[in-house]
KEKE-3310 file (N, C-alpha, C; in steps of 0.2 Angstrom, whole numbers, plus 5000, padded with zeros to 4 digits):
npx = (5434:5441:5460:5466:5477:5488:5482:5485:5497:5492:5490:5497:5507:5514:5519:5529:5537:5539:5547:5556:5566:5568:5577:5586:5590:5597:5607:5615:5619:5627:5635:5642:5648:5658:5655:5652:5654:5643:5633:5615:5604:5610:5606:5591:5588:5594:5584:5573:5566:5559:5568:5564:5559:5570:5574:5561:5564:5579:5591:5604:5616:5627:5617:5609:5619:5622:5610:5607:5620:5618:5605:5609:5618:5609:5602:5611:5615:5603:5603:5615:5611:5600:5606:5613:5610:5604:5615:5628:5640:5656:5664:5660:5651:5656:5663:5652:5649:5658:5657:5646:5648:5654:5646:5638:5644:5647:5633:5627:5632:5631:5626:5637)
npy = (4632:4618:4614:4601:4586:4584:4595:4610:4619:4629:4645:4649:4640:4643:4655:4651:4644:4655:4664:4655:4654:4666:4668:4660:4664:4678:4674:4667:4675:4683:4674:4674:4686:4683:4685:4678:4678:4684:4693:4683:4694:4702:4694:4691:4704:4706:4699:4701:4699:4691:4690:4680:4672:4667:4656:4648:4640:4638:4630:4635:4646:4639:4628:4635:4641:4629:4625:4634:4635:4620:4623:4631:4623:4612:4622:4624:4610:4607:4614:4611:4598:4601:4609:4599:4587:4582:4581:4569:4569:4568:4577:4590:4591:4593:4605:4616:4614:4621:4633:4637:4638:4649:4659:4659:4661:4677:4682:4676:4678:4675:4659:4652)
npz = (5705:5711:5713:5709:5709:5697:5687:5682:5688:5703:5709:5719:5720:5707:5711:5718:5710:5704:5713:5714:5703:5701:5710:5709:5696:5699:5707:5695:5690:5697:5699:5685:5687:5695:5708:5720:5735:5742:5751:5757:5759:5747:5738:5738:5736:5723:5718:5719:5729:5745:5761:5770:5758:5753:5762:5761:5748:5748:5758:5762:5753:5747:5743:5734:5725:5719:5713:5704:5695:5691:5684:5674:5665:5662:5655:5646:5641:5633:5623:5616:5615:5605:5595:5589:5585:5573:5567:5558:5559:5570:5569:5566:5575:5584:5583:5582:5594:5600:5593:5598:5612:5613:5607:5617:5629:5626:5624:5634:5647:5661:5658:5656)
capx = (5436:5447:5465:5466:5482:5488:5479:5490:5498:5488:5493:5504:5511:5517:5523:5534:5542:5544:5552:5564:5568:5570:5583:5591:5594:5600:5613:5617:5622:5634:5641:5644:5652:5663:5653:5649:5654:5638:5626:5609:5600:5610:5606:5586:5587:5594:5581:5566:5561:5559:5575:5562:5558:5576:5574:5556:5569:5585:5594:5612:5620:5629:5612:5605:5622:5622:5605:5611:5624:5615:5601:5614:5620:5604:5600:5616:5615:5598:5603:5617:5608:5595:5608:5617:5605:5603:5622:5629:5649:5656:5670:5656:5646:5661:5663:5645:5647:5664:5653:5638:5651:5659:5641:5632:5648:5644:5626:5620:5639:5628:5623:5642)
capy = (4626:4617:4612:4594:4582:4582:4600:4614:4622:4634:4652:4649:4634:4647:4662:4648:4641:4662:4666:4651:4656:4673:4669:4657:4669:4683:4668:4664:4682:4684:4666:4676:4691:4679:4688:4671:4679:4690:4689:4680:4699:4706:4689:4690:4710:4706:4695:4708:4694:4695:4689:4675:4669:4662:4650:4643:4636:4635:4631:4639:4650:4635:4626:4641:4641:4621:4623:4641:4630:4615:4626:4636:4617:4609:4623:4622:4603:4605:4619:4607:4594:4604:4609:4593:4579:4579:4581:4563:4567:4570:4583:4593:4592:4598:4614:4617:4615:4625:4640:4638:4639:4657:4663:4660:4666:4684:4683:4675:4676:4670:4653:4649)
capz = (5704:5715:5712:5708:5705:5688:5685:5681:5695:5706:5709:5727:5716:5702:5715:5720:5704:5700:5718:5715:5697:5701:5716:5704:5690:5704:5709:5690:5687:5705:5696:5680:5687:5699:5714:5725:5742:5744:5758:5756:5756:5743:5732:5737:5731:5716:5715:5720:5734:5753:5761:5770:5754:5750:5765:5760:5745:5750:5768:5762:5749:5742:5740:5729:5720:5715:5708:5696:5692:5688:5678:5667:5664:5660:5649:5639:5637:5631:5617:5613:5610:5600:5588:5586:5587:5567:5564:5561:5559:5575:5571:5564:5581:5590:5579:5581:5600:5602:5589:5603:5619:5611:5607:5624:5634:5621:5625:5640:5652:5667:5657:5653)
cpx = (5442:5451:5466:5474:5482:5484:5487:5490:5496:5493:5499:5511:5515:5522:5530:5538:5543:5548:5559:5568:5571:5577:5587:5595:5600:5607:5619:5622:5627:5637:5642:5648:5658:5661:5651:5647:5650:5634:5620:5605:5602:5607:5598:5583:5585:5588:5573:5563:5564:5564:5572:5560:5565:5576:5567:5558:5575:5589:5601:5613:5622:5624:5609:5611:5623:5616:5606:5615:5621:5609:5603:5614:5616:5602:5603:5618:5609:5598:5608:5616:5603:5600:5613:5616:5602:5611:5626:5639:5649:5660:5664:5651:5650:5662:5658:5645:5652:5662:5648:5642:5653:5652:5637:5639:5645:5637:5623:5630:5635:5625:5631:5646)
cpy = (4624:4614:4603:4592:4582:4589:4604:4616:4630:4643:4651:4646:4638:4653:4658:4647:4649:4665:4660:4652:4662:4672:4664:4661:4674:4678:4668:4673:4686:4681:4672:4682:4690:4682:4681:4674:4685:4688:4690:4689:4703:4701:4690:4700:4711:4703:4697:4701:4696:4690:4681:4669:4663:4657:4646:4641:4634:4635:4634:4642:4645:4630:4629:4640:4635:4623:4630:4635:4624:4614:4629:4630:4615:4614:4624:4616:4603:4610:4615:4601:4596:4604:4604:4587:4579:4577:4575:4562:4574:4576:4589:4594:4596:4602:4615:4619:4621:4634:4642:4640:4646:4661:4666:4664:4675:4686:4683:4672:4671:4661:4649:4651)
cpz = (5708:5710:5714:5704:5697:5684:5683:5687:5699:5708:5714:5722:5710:5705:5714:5718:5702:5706:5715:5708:5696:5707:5711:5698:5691:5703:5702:5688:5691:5699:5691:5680:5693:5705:5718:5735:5743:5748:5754:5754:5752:5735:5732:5735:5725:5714:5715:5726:5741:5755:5767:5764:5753:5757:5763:5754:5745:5756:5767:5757:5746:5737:5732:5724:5715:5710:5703:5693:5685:5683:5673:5663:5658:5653:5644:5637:5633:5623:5613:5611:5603:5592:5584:5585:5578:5564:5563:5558:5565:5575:5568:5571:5585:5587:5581:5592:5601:5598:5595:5609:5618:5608:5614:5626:5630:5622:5630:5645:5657:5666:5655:5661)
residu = (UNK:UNK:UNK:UNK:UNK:UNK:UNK:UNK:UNK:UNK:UNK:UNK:UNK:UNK:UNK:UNK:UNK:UNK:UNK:UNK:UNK:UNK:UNK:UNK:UNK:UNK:UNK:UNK:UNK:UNK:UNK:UNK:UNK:UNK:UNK:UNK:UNK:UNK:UNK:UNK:UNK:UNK:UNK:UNK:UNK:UNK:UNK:UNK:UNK:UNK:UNK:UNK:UNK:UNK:UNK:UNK:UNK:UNK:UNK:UNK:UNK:UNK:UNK:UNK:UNK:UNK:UNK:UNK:UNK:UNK:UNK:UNK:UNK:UNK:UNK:UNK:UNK:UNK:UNK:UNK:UNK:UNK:UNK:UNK:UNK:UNK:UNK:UNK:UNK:UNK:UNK:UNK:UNK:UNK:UNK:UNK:UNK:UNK:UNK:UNK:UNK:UNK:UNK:UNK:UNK:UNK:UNK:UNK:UNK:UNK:UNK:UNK)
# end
């Protein structure tokens, strides 16, 4: 069966959303231990990918770091709204979030 718009995404289409995920996590984990000034092949190691791969997603190092960045981001606004989208007094949101910030950093350093 051929790949058709609007289908789920085809095998090449999956490699690629798991190279670019894999080089972004690698990235989020430099970020997390203050390591930024690495070269590209010690960044597409960490990442088990060929050191061609990281340019068929990103043309720089700072490219690849924005988007870690802006995935750590993403997924901690998306956990903070999770857990504070019934709460409807605000000083209780903010404990909830200031409890949530002093958990991730203990659990997940590279998303904080």
């Amino acid at each position: 069966m051929a790949h058709q718009s609007g289908d789920s995404p085809n095998r090449q289409e999956l490699r690629k959303m798991r190279t670019r995920t894999a080089l972004v996590r690698a990235a989020q984990a430099f970020v997390a231990t203050g390591r930024t000034n690495v070269a590209i092949l010690q960044i597409t190691q960490a990442a088990d990918v060929g050191t061609g791969s990281f340019y068929n997603h990103f043309q720089t190092k700072e490219q690849l770091y924005e988007a870690a960045i802006e995935g750590a981001l993403d997924v901690y606004g998306g956990l903070l709204d999770e857990l504070t989208t019934e709460l409807p007094d605000p000083a209780h949101m903010f404990a909830q979030h200031l409890r949530m910030i002093g958990r991730r950093h203990r659990r997940c350093p590279e998303l904080s």
